[in-house]
C-alpha positions in Angstrom: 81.6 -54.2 16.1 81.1 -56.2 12.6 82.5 -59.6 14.5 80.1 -58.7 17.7 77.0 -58.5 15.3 78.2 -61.9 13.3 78.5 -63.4 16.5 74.3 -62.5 17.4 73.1 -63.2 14.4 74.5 -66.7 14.6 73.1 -67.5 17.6 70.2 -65.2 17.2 68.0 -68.8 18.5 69.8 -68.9 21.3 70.0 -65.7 22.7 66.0 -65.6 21.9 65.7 -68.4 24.2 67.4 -66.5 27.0 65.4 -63.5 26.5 61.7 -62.3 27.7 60.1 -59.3 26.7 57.1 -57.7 29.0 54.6 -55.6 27.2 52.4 -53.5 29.6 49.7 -52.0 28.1 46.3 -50.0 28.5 43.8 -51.8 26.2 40.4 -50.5 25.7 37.9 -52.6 27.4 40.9 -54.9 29.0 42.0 -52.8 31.7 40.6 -52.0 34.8 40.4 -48.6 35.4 41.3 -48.9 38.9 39.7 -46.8 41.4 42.6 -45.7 43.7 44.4 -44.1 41.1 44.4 -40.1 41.8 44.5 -38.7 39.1 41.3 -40.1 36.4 41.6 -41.0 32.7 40.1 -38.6 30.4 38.9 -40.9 28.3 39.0 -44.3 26.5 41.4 -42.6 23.9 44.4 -42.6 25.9 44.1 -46.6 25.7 45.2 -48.5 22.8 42.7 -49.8 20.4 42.5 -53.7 20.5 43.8 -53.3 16.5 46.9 -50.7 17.7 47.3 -53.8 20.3 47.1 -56.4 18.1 49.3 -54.4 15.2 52.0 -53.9 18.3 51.9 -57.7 19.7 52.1 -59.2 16.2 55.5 -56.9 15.5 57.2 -58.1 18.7 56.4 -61.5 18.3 57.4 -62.1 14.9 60.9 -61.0 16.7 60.4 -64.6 18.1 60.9 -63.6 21.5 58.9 -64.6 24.5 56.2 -62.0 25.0 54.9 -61.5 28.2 51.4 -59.2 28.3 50.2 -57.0 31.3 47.2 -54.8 30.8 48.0 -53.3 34.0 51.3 -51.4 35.9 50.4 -53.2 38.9 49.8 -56.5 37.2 53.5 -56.3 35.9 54.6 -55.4 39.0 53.6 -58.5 40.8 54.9 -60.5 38.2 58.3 -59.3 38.4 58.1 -59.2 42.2 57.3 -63.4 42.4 59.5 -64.7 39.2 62.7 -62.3 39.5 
């Protein structure tokens, strides 16, 4: 185990580079609320705040990862659908 996590921490750079991270999200006054869906949102509190966004975002990309940002399921969806 100890060699495993020498070994990623040496090439912590290059296994970044190799990585992508998705972040799907419900952001207050960013995502549609789509009509079709059956069952309604109760309210705008069940979205994040754009500073709980922001405060989330700015953690993961100080990982130095690629971050990828859907405000919607189906947004995501298509994404992974045309590039995977």
């Amino acid at each position: 185990m100890k060699q495993l996590l020498q070994y990623y921490l040496q090439n912590f750079d290059k296994e970044c580079s190799k990585t992508n991270l998705f972040l799907v999200a419900n952001l207050q006054k960013q995502t549609k609320k789509m009509s079709y869906y059956t069952i309604e949102h109760a309210s705008d509190r069940e979205f994040f705040s754009l500073s709980e966004f922001e405060e989330i975002a700015s953690a993961l990309l100080k990982t130095g990862l690629c971050l990828n940002i859907f405000y919607t399921e189906i947004d995501f969806v298509e994404y992974i659908l045309k590039y995977y």
